[in-house]
N, CA, C and O atoms as a GROMACS GRO file, in nm:
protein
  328
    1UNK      N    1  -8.141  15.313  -4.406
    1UNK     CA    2  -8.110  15.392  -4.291
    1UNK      C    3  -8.240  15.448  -4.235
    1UNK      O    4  -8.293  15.542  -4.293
    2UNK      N    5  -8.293  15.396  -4.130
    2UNK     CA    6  -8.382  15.484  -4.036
    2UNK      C    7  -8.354  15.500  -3.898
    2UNK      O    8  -8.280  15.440  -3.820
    3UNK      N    9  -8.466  15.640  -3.884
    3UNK     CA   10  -8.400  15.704  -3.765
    3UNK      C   11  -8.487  15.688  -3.690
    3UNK      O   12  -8.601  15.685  -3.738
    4UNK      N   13  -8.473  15.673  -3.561
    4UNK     CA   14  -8.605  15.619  -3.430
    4UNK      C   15  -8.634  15.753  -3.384
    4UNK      O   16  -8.574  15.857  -3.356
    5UNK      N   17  -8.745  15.707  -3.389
    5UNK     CA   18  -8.877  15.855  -3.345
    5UNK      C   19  -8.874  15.878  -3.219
    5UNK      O   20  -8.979  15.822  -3.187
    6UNK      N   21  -8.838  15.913  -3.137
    6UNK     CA   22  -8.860  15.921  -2.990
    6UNK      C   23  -8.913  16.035  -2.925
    6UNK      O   24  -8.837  16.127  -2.895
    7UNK      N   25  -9.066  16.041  -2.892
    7UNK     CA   26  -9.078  16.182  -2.891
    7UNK      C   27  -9.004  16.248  -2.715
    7UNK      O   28  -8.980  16.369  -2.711
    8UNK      N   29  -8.987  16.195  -2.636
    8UNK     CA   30  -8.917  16.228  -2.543
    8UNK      C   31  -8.798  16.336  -2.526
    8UNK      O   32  -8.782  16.421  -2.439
    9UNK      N   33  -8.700  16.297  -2.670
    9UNK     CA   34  -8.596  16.364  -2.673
    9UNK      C   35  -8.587  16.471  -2.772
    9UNK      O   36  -8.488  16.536  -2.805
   10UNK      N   37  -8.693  16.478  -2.809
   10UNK     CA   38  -8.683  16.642  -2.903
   10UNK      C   39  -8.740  16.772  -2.883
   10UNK      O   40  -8.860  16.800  -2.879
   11UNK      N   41  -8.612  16.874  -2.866
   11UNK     CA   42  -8.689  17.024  -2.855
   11UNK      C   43  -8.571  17.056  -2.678
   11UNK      O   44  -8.526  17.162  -2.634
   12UNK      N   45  -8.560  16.919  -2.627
   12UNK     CA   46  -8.480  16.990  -2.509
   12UNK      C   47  -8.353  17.077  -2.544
   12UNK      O   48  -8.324  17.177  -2.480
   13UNK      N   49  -8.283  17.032  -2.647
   13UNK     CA   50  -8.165  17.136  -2.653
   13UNK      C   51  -8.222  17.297  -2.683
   13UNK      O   52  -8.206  17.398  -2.614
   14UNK      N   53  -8.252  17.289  -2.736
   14UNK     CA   54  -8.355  17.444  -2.790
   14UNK      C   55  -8.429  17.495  -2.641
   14UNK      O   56  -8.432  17.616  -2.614
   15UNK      N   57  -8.484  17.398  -2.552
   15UNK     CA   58  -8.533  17.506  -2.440
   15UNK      C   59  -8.416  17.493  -2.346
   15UNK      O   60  -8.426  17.547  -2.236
   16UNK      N   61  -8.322  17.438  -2.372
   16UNK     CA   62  -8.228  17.464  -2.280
   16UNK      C   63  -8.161  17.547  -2.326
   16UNK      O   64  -8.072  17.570  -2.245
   17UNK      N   65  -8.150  17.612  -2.418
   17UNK     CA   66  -8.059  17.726  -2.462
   17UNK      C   67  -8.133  17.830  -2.456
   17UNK      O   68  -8.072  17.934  -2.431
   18UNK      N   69  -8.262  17.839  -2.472
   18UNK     CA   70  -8.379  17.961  -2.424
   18UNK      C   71  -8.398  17.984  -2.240
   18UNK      O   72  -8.437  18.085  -2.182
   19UNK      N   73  -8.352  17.845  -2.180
   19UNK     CA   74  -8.375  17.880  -2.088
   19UNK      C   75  -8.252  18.002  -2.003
   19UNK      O   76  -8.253  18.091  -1.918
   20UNK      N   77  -8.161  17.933  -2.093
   20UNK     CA   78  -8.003  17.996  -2.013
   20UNK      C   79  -7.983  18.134  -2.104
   20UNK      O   80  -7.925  18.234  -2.060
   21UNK      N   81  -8.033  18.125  -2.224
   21UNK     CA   82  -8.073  18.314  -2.253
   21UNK      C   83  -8.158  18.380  -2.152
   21UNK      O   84  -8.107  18.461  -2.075
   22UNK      N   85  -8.253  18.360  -2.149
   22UNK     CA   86  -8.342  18.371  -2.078
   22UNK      C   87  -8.316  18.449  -1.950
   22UNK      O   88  -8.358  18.562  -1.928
   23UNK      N   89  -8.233  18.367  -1.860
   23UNK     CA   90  -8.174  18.365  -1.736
   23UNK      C   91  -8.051  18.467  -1.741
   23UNK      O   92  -8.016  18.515  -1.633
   24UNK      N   93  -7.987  18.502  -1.848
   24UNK     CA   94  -7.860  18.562  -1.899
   24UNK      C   95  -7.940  18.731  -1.915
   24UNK      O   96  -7.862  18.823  -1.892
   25UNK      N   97  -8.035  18.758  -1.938
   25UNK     CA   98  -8.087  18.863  -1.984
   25UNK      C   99  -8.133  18.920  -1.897
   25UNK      O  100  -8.127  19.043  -1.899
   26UNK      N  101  -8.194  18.852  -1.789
   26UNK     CA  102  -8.221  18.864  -1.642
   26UNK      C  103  -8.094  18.907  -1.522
   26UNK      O  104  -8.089  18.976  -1.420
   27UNK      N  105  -8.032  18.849  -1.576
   27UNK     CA  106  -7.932  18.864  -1.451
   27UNK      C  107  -7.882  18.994  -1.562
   27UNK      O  108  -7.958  19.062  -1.494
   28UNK      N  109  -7.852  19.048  -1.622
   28UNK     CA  110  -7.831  19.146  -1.730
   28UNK      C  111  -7.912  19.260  -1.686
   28UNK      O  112  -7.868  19.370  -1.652
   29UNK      N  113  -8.044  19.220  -1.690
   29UNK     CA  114  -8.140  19.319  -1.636
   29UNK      C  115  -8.120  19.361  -1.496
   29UNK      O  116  -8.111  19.483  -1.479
   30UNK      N  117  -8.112  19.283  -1.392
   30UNK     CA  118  -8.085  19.264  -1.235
   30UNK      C  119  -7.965  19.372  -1.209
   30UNK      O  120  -7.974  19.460  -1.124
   31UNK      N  121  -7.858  19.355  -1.288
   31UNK     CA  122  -7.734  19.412  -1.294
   31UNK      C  123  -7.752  19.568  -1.315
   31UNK      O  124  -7.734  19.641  -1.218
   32UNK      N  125  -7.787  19.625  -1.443
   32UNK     CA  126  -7.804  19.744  -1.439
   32UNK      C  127  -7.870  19.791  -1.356
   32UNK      O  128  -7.833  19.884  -1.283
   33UNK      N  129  -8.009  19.720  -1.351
   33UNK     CA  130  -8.123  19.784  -1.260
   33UNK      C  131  -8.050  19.824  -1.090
   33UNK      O  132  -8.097  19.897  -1.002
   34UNK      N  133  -7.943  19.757  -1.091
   34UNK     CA  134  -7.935  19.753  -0.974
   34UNK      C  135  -7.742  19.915  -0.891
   34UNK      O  136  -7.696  19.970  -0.791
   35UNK      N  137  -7.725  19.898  -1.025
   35UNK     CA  138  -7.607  19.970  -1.068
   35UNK      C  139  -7.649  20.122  -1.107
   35UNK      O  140  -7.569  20.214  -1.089
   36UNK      N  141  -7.782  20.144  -1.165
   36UNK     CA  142  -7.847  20.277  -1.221
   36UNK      C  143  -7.936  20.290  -1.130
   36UNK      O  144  -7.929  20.410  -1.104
   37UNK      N  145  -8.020  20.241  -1.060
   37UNK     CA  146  -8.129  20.321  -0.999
   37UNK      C  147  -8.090  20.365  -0.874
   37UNK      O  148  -8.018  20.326  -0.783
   38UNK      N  149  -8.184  20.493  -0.910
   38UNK     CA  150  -8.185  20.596  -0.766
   38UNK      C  151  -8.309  20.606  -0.711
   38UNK      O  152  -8.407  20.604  -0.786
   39UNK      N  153  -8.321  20.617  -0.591
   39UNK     CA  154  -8.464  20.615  -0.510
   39UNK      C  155  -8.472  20.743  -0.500
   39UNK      O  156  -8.373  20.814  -0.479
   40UNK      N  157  -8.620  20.799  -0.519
   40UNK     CA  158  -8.637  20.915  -0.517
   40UNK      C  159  -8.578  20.987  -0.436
   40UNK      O  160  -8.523  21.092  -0.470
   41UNK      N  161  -8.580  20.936  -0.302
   41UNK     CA  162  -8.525  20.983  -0.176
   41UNK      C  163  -8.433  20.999  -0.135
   41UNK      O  164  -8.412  21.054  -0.027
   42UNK      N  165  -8.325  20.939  -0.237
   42UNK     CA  166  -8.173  20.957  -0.197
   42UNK      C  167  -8.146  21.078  -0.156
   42UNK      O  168  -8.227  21.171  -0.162
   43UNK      N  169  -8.059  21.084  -0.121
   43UNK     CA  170  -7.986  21.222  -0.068
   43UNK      C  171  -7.904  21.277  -0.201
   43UNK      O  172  -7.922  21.398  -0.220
   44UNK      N  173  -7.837  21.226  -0.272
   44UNK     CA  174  -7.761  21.246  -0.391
   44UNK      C  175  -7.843  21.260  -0.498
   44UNK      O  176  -7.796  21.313  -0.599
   45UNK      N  177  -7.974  21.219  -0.497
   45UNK     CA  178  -8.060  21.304  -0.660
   45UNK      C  179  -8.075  21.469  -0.581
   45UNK      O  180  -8.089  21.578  -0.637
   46UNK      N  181  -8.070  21.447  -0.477
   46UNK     CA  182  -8.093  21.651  -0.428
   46UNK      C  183  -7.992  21.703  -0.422
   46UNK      O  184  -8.001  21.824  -0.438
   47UNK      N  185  -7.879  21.661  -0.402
   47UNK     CA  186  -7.730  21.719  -0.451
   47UNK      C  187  -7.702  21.713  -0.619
   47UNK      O  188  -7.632  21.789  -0.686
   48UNK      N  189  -7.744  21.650  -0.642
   48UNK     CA  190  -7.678  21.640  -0.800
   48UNK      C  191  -7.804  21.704  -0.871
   48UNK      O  192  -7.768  21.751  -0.979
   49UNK      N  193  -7.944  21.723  -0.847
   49UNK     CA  194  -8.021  21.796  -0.911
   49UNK      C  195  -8.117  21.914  -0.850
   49UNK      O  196  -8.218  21.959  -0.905
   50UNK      N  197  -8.063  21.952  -0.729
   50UNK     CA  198  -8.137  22.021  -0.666
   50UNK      C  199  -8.092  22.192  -0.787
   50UNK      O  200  -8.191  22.238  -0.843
   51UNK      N  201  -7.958  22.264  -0.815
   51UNK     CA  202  -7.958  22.367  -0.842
   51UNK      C  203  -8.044  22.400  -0.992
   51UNK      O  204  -8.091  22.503  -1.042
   52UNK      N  205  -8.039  22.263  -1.033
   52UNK     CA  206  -8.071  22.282  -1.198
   52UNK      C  207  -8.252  22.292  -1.175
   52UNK      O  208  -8.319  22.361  -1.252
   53UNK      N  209  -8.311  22.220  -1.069
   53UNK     CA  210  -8.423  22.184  -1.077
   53UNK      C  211  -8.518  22.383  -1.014
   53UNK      O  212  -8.605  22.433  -1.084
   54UNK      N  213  -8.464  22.461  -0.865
   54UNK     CA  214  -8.442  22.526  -0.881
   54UNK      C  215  -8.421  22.674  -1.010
   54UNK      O  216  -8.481  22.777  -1.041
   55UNK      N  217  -8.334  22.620  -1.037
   55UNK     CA  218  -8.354  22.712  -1.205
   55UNK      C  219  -8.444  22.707  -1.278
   55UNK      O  220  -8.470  22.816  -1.327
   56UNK      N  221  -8.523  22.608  -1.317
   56UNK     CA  222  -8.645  22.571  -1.407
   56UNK      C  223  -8.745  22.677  -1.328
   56UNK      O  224  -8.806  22.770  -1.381
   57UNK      N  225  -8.747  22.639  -1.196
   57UNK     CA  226  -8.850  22.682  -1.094
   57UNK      C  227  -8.844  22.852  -1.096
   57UNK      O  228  -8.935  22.927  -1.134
   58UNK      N  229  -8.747  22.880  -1.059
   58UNK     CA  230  -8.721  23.063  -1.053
   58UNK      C  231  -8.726  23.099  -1.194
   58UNK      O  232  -8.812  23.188  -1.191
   59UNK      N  233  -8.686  23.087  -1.331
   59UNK     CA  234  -8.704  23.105  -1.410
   59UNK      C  235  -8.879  23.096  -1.451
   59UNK      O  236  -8.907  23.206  -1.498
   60UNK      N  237  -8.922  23.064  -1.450
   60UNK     CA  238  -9.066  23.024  -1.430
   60UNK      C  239  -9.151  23.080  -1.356
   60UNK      O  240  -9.268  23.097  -1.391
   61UNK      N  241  -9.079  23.133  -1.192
   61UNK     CA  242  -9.201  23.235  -1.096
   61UNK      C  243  -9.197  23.332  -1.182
   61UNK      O  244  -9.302  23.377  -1.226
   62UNK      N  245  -9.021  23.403  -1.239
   62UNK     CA  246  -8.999  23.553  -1.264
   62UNK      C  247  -9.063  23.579  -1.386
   62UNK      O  248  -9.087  23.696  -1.415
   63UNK      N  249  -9.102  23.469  -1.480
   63UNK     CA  250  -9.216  23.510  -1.614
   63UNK      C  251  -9.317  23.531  -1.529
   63UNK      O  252  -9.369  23.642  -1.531
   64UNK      N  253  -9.369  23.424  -1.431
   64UNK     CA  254  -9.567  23.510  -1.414
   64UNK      C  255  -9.570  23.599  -1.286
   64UNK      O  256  -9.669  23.634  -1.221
   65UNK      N  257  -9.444  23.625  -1.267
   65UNK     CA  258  -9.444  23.801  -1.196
   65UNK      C  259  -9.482  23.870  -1.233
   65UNK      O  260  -9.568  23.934  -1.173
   66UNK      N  261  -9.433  23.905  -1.382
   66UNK     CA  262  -9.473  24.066  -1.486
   66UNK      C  263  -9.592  24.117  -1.426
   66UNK      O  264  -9.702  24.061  -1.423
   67UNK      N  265  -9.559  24.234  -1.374
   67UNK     CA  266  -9.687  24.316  -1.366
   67UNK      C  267  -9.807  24.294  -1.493
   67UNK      O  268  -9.794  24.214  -1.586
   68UNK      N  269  -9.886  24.357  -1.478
   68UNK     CA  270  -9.997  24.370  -1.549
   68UNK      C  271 -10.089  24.501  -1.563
   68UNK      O  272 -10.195  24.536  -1.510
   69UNK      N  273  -9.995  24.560  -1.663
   69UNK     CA  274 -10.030  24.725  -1.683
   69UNK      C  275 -10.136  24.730  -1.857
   69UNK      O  276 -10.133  24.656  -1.955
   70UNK      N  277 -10.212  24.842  -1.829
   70UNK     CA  278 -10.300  24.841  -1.974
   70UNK      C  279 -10.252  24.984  -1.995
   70UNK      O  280 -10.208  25.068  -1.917
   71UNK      N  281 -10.275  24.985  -2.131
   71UNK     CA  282 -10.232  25.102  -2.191
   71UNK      C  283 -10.091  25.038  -2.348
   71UNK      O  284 -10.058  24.926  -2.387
   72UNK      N  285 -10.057  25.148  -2.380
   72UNK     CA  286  -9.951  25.166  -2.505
   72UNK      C  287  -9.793  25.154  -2.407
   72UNK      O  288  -9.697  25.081  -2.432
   73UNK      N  289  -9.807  25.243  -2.301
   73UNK     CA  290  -9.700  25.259  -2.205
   73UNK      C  291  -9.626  25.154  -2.140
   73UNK      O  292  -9.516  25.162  -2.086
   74UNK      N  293  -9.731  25.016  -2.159
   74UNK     CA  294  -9.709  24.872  -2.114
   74UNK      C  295  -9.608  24.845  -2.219
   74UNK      O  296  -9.490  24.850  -2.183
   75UNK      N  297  -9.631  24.819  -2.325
   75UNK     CA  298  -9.522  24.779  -2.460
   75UNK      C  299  -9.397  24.808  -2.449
   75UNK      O  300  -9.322  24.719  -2.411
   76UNK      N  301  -9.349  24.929  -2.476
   76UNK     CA  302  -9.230  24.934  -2.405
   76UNK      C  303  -9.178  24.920  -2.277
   76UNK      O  304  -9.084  24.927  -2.198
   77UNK      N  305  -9.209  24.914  -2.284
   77UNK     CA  306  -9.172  24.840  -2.091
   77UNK      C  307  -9.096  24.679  -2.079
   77UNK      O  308  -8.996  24.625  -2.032
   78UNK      N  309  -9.241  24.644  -2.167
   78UNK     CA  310  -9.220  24.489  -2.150
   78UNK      C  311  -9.129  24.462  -2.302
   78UNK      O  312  -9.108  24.345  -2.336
   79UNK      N  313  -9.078  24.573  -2.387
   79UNK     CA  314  -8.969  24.506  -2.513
   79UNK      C  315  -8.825  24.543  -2.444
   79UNK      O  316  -8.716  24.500  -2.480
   80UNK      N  317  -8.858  24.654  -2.314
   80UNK     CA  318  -8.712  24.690  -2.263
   80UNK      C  319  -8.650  24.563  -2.183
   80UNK      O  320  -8.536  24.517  -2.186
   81UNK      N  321  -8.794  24.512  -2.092
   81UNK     CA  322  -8.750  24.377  -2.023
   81UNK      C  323  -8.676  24.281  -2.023
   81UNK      O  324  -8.582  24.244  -1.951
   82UNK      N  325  -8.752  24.223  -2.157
   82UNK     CA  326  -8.651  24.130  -2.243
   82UNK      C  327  -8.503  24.162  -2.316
   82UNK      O  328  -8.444  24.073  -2.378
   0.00000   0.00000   0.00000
């Protein structure tokens, strides 16, 4: 029993199944990418994150407001604050 060598026909099934993964993972990729992304500019990332983003922000001026007093008289002040 021998088997004929043909180098022509070996390895195509294997890149044809890499190719159509390949292509499967892509259109996979294409799909979400295209289902999840938001452009910065939408109108709906500033509705859906404008109040929270806001909060970070005001929370944040009203810490580097604190006056800036010297003395002992400062301390309590600033443990009543909190």
């Amino acid at each position: 029993m021998s088997v004929v060598y043909d180098p022509n026909k070996l390895g195509w099934t294997a890149a044809a199944v890499t190719t159509v993964a390949t292509l499967g993972l892509l259109f996979t990729a294409y799909t979400i990418h295209n289902n999840t992304y938001r452009h910065p500019r939408d109108p709906m990332n500033f509705q859906v994150y404008h109040a929270e983003d806001n909060a970070k922000h005001s929370a944040a001026a009203s810490h580097d407001a604190a006056p800036a007093t010297e003395g002992a008289a400062a301390a309590p002040a600033a443990e009543a604050k909190h």
